[in-house]
Every structure is written in structure tokens, then in C-alpha cells.
GUDREN-455651 format. One line per 2 residues: number of its first residue (from 0); for each residue x, z, y of N, C-alpha, C. Coordinates in pm, 1 decimal. Layout:
NUM) X/Z/Y/X/Z/Y/X/Z/Y; ...
% end
This chain:
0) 13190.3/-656.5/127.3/13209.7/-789.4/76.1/13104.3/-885.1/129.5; 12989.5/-798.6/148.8/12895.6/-939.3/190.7/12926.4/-974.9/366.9
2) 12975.0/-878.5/384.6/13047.9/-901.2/534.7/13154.4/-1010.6/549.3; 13211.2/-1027.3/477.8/13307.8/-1126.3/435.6/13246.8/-1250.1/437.3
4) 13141.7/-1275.1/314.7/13077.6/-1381.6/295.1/13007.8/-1486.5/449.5; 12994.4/-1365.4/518.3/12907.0/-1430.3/653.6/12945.7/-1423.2/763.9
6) 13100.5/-1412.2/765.1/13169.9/-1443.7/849.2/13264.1/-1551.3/845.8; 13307.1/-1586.9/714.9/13387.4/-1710.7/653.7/13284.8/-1829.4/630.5
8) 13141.8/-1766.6/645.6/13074.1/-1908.7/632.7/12941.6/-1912.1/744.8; 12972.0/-1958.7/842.8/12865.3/-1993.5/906.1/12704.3/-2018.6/863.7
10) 12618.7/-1987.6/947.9/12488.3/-1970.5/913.7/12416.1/-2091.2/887.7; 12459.2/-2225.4/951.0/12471.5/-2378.9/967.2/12477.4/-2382.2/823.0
12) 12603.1/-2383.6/768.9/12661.1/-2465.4/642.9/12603.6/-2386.9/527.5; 12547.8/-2255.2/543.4/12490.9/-2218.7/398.5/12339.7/-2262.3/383.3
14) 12229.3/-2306.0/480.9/12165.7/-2320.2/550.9/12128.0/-2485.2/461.2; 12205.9/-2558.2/487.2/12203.5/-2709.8/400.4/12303.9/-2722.5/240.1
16) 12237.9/-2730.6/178.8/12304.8/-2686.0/52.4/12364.3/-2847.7/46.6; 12468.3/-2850.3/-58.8/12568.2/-2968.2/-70.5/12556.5/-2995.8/-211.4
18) 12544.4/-3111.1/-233.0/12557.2/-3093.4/-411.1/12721.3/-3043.3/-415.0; 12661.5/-2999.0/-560.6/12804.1/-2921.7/-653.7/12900.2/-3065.2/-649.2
20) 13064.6/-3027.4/-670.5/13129.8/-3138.2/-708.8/13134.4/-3081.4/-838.1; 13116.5/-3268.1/-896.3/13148.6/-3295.7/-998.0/13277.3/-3312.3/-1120.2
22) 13258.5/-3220.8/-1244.4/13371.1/-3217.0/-1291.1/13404.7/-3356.0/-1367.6; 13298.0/-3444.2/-1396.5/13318.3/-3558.2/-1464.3/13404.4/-3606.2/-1383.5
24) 13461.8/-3716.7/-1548.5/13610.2/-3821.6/-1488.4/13547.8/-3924.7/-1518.3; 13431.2/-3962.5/-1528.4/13376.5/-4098.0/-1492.6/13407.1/-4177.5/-1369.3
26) 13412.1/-4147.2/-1290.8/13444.1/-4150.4/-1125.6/13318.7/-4198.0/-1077.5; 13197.9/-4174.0/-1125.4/13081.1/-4205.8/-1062.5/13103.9/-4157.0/-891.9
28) 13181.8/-4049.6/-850.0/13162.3/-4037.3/-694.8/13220.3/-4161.2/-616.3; 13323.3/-4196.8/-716.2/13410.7/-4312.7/-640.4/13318.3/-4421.9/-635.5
30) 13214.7/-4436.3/-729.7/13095.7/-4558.6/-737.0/13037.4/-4541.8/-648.1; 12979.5/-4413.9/-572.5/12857.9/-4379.1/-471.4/12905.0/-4424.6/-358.8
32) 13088.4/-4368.5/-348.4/13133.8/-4408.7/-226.0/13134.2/-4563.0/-205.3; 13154.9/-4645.0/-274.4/13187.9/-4777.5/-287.6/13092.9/-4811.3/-298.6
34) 12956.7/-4760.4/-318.0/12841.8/-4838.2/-312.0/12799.9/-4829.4/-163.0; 12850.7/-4682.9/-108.1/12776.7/-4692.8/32.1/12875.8/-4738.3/131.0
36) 12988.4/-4782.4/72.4/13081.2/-4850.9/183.1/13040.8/-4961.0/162.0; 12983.5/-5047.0/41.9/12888.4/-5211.3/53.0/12800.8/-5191.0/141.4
38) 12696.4/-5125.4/98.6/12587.8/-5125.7/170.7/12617.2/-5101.2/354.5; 12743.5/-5048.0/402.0/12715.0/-5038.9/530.6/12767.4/-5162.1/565.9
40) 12866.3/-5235.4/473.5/12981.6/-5330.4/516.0/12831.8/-5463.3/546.5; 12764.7/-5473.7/437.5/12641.0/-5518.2/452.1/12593.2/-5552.8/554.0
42) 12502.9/-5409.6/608.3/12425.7/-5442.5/724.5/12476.4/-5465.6/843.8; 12613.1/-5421.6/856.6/12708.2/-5460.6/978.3/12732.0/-5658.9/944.0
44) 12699.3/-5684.4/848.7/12716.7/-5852.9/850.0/12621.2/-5899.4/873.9; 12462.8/-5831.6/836.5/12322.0/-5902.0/892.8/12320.1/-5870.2/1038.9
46) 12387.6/-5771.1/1106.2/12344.3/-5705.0/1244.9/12415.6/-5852.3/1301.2; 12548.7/-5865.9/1249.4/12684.6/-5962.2/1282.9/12547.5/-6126.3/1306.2
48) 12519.3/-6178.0/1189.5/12456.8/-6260.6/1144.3/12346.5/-6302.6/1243.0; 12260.8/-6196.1/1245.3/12162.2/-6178.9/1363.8/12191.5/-6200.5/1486.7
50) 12344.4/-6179.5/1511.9/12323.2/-6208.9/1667.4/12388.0/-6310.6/1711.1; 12431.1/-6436.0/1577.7/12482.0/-6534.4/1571.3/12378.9/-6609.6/1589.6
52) 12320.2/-6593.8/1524.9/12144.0/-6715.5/1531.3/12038.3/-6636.3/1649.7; 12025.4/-6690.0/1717.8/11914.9/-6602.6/1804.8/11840.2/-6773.4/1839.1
54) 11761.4/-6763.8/1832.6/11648.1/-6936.7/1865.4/11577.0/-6909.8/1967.7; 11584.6/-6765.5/2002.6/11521.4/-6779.3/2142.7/11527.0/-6794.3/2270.2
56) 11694.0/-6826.1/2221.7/11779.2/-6883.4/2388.3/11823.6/-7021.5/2384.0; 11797.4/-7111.5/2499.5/11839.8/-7248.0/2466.5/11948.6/-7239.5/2566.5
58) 12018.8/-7331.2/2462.4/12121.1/-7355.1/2632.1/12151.1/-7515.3/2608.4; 12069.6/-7592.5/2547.3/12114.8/-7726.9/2565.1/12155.1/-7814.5/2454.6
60) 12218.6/-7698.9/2331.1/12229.1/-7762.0/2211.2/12164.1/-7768.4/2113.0; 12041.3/-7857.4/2061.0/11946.4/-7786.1/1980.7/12035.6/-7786.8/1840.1
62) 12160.9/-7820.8/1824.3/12180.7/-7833.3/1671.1/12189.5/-7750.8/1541.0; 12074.3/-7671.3/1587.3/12010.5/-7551.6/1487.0/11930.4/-7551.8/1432.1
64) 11845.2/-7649.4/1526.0/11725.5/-7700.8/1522.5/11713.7/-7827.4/1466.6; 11592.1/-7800.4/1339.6/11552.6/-7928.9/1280.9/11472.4/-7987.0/1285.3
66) 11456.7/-8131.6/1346.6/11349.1/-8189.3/1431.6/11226.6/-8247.4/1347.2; 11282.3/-8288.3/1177.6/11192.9/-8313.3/1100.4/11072.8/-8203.5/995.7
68) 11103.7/-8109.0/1102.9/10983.6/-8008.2/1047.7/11056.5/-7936.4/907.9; 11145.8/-7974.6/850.4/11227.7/-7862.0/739.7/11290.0/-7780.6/789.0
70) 11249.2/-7670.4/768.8/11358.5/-7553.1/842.9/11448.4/-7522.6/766.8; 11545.8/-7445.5/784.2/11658.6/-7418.3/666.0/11605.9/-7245.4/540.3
72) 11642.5/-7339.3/454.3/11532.0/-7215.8/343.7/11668.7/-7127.3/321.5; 11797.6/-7137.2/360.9/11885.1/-7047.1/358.3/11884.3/-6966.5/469.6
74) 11824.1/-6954.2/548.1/11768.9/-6892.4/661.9/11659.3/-6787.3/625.2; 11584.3/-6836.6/575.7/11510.4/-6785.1/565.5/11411.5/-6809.8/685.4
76) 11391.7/-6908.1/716.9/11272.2/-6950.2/825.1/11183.1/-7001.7/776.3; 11045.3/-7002.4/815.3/10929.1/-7037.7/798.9/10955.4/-7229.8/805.5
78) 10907.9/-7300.9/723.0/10876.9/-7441.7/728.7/10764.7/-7465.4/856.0; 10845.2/-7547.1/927.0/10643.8/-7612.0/1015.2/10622.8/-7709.6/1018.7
80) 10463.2/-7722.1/1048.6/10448.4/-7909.6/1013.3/10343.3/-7903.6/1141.0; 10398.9/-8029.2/1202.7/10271.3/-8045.9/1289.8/10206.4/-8136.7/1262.9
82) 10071.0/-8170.0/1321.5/9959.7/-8256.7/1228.7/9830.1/-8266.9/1366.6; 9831.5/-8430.1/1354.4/9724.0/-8464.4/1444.9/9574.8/-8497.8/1330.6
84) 9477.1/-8437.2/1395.5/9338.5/-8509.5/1268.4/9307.3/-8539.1/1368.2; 9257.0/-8683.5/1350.2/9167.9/-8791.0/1408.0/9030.9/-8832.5/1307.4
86) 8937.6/-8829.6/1333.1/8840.3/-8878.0/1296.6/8865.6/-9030.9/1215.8; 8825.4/-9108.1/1113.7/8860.7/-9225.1/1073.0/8808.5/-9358.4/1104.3
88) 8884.2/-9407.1/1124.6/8840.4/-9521.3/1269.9/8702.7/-9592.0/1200.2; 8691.9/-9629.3/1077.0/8570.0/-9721.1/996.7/8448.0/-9609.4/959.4
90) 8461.9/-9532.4/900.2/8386.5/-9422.0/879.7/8325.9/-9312.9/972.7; 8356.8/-9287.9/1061.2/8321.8/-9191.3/1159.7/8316.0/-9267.1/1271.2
92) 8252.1/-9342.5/1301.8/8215.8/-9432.0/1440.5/8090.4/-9346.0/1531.7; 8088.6/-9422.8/1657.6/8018.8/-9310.4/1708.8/7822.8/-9315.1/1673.1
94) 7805.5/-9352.6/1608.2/7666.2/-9353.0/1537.5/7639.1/-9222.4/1437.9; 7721.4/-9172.0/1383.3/7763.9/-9049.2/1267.9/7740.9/-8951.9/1388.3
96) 7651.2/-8849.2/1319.4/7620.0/-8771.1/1377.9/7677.3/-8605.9/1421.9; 7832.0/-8610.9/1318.3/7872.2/-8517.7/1401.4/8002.4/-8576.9/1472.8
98) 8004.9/-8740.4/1518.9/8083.8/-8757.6/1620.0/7997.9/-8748.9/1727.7; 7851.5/-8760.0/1722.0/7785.5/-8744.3/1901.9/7773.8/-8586.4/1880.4
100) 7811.1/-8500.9/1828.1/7812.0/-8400.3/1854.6/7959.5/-8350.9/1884.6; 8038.9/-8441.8/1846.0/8176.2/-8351.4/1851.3/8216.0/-8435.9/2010.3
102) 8191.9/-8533.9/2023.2/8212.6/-8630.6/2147.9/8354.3/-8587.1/2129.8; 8432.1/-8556.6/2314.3/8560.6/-8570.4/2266.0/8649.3/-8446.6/2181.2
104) 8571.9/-8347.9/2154.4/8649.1/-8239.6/2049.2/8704.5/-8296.5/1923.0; 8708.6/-8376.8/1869.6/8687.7/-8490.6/1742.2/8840.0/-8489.8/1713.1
106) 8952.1/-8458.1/1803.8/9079.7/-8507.0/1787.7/9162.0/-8342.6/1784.1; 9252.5/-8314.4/1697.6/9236.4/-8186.7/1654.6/9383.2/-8217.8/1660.6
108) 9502.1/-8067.0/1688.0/9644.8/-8121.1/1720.2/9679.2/-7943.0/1616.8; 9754.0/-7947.1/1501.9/9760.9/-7877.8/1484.1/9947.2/-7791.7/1478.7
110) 9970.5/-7707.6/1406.6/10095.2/-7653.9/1384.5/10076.3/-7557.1/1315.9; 10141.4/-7576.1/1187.6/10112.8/-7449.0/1068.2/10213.2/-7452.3/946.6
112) 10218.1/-7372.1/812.1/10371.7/-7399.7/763.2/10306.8/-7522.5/642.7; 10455.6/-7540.2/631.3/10473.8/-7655.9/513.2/10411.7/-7654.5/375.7
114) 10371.8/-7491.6/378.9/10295.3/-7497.1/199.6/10180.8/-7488.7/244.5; 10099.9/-7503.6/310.7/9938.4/-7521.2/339.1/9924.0/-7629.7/295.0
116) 9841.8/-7672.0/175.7/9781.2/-7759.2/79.2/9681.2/-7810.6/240.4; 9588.9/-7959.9/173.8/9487.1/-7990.0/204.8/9429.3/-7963.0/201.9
118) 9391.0/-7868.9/106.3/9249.7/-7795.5/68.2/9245.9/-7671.8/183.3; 9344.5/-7660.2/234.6/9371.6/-7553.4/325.6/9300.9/-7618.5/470.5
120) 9355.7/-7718.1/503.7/9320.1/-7788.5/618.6/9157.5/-7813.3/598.8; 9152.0/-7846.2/479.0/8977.3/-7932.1/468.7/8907.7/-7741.4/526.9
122) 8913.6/-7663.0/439.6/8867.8/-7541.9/496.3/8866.2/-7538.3/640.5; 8945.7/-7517.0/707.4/9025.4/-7544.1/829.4/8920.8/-7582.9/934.5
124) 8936.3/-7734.6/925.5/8822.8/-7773.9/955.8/8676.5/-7798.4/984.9; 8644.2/-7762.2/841.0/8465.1/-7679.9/848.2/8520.4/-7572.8/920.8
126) 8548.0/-7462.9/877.9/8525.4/-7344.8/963.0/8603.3/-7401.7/1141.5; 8658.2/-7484.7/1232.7/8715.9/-7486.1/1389.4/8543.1/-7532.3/1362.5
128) 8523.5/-7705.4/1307.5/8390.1/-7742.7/1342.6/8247.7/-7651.3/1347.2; 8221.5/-7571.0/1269.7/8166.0/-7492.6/1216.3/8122.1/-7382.5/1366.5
130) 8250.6/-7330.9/1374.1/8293.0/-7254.5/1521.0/8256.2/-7336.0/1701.2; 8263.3/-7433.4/1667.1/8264.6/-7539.9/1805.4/8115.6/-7571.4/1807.3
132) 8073.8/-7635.6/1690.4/7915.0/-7660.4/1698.2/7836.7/-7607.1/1702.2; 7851.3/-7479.4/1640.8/7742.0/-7349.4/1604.8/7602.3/-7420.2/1556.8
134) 7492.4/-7450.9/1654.9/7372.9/-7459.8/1549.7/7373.8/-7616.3/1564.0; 7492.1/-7686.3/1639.3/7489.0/-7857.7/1587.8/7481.3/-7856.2/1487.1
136) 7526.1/-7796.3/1388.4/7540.7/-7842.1/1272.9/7500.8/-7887.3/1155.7; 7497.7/-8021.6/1108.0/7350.8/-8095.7/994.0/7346.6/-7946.8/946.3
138) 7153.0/-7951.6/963.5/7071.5/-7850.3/866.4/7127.0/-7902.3/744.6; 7158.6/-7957.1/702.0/7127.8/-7972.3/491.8/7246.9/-7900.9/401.0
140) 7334.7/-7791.6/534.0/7401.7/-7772.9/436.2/7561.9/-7776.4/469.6; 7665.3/-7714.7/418.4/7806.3/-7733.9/475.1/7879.4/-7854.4/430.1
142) 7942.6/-7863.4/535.3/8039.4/-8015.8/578.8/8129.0/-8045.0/398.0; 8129.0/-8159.2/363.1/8255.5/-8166.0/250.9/8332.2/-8307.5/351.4
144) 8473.1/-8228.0/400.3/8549.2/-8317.0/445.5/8632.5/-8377.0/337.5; 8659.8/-8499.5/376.3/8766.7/-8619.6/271.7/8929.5/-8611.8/378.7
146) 9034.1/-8596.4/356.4/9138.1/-8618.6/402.7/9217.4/-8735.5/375.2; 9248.2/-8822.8/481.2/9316.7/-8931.1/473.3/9440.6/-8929.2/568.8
148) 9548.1/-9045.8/468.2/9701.7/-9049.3/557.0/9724.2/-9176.0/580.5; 9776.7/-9243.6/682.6/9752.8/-9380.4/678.7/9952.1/-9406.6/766.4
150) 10014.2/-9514.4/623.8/10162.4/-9568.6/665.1/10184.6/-9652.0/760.4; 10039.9/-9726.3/746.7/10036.6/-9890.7/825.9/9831.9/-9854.9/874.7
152) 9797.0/-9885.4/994.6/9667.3/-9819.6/983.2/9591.3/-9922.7/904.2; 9547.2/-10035.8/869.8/9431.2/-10089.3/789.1/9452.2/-9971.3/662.9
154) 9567.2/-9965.8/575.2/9540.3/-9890.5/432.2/9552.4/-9771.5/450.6; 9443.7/-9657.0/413.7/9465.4/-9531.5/439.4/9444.5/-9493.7/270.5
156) 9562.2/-9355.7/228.4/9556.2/-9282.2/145.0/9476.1/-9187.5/108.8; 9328.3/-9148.6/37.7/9293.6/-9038.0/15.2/9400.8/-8870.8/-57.7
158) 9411.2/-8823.6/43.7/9509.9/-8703.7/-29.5/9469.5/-8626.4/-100.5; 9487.7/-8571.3/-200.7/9479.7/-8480.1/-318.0/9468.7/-8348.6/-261.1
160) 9362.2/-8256.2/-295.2/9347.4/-8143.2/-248.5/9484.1/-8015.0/-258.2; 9528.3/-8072.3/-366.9/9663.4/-7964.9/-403.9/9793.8/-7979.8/-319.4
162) 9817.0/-8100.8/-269.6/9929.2/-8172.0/-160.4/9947.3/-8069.3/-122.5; 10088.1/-8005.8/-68.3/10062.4/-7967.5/35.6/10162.6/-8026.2/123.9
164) 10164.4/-7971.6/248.5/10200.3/-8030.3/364.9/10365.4/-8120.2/347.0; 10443.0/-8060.0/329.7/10556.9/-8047.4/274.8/10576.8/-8170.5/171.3
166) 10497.1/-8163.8/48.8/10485.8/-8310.7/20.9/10436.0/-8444.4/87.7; 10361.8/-8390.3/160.2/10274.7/-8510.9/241.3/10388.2/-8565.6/331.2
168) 10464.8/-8489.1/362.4/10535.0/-8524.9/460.0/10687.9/-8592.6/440.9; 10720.5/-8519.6/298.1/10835.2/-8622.8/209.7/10771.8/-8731.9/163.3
170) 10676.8/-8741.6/74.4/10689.6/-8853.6/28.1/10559.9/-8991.3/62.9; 10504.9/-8914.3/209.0/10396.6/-9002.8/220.1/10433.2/-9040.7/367.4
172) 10459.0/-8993.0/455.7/10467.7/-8987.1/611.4/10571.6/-9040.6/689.5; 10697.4/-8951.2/595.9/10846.4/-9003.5/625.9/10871.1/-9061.0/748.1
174) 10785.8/-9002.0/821.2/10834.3/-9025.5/1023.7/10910.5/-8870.8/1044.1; 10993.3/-8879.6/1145.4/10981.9/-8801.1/1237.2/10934.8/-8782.0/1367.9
176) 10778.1/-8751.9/1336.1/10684.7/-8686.0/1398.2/10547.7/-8656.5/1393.2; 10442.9/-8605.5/1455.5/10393.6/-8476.4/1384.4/10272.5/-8608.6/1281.8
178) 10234.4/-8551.1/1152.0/10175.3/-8608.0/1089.5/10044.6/-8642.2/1082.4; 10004.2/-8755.1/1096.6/9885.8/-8840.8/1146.1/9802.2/-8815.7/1038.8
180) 9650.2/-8746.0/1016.2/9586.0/-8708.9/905.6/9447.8/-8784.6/978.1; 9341.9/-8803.5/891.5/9206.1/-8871.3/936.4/9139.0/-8807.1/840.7
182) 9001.1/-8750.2/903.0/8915.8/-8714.1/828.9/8808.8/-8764.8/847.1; 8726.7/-8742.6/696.0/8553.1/-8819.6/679.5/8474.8/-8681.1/635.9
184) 8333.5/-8711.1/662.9/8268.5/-8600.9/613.0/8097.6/-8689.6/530.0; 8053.5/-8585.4/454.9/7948.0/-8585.2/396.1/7873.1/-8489.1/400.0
186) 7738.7/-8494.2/390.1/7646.6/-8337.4/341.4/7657.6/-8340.1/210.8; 7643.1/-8230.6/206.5/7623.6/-8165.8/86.3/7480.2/-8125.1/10.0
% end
């Protein structure tokens, strides 16, 4: 008899055990199946999906592309904001001593996402300046930068450390293109 057994069943198939079938009439198997026929129907629509959007080929039409820095959050793409800092034309003249040190480094061109607060940038800043000057830097102590946005240039806005980009850019900037920021500094 055990001769029987191991000839009607290959060494393969006893080898990987199978779960038992189930005597329940729940139809939980019919659930497993139907769950894993979603799940493949699924990823065959992201594979599908994926090779509908590809951004890394141009051929001429950007209309995927959104020129005012909102990306599509049904996408799932990263927001970007681009952002020029300029030194502030009344305040930072060239007498201030870390514009004769910054001479022309002073004009800063950036690209980063839409939820980076100000307080992000002011960091930002000390630490590129920080990095560029090395021992330029006033003995008395680390930089406290002021961030400014300006609609019309005579009136400039002091921005709120919590802003972040994304707001600055709805409800203060409202160009399309990259956002004009000015900074001041003090010792500390």
C-alpha cells in the first residue's frame, strides 16, 4: 500500500503541502478568490495608468503640465515652487556687511515643494550663507533673516514664519512665475 501512495503521488506535490479544503458554506474561498482577482485586476490598472502618464518624454504637448507650480494632488505629484531671493533693495545696500561679503552670491534661484513654510527657507538661508562665507561670517553670532514679498516693488510684505509656499503663492504672488522673495538680516 505504501507503494501505491508514491506512485499516484509524485514527490513534488507531497513535498508542498496545500491547505485542507474547506467544508464551510460561508463561501469565504469565493471571497479569497474575488479578493485576489481585485487585487490583480488592480495592479494591471496602475501598470495600465503608469504607462499612460510618463513626464519624462516630451513630444511637444505640455498639457499635463502645470505651469503655475500646482501639480495635480490626484496624481499624486509632488507640488513645486520656484523662488528667486534677492537681497532688499532699502535695507541691504552695499554698505551692510554681509552684502560686501556676499558681493555677487547675494541673488539665490531656488526650486523646492509647496509645503516648505518660511521658516524653512529663513533656515535655508543661514545654513547656503553660512556654507558660502565660512569664517565671513559677523563674529556676534548667527544670522536672524526677515522674509519679504513685494506685489508692486515700493510696498513689501513681511511673511509669517508659518506661510508656506503654497499659500504665498495663492494668495500673495498670484503671477505665473517663479516667486520673487527679499531678504533682511540682523545679529543676534
Amino acid at each position: 500500500m505504501n507503494a501505491d501512495r508514491q506512485s499516484s503521488n509524485p514527490p513534488s506535490i507531497r513535498s508542498t503541502p496545500s491547505p485542507a479544503p474547506s467544508n464551510n458554506s460561508s463561501g469565504t474561498g469565493k471571497i479569497k478568490s474575488a479578493r485576489s482577482a481585485m487585487s490583480r485586476e488592480r495592479s494591471e490598472e496602475s501598470e495600465s495608468n503608469s504607462e499612460e502618464i510618463d513626464y519624462s518624454r516630451t513630444d511637444g504637448n505640455d498639457s499635463n503640465v502645470d505651469t503655475e507650480g500646482k501639480g495635480n494632488s490626484e496624481l499624486g505629484l509632488n507640488d513645486e515652487i520656484e523662488l528667486v531671493f534677492k537681497p532688499h533693495p532699502t535695507e541691504m545696500t552695499s554698505d551692510n556687511p554681509l552684502m560686501r561679503a556676499l558681493k555677487e552670491n547675494c541673488v539665490r534661484y531656488l526650486k523646492t515643494t509647496a509645503n516648505a513654510t518660511v521658516d524653512h527657507l529663513v533656515k535655508y538661508l543661514a545654513m547656503r550663507l553660512t556654507l558660502d562665507l565660512g569664517t565671513e561670517l559677523p563674529e556676534d553670532g548667527l544670522l536672524n533673516f526677515c522674509i519679504y514679498n513685494s506685489q508692486s516693488p515700493p510696498q513689501f510684505l513681511v511673511l509669517n514664519g508659518n506661510y508656506t509656499l503654497q499659500q504665498v503663492n495663492e494668495k500673495i504672488w498670484r503671477a505665473n512665475k517663479p516667486i520673487e522673495m527679499f531678504y533682511t538680516w540682523k545679529k543676534s
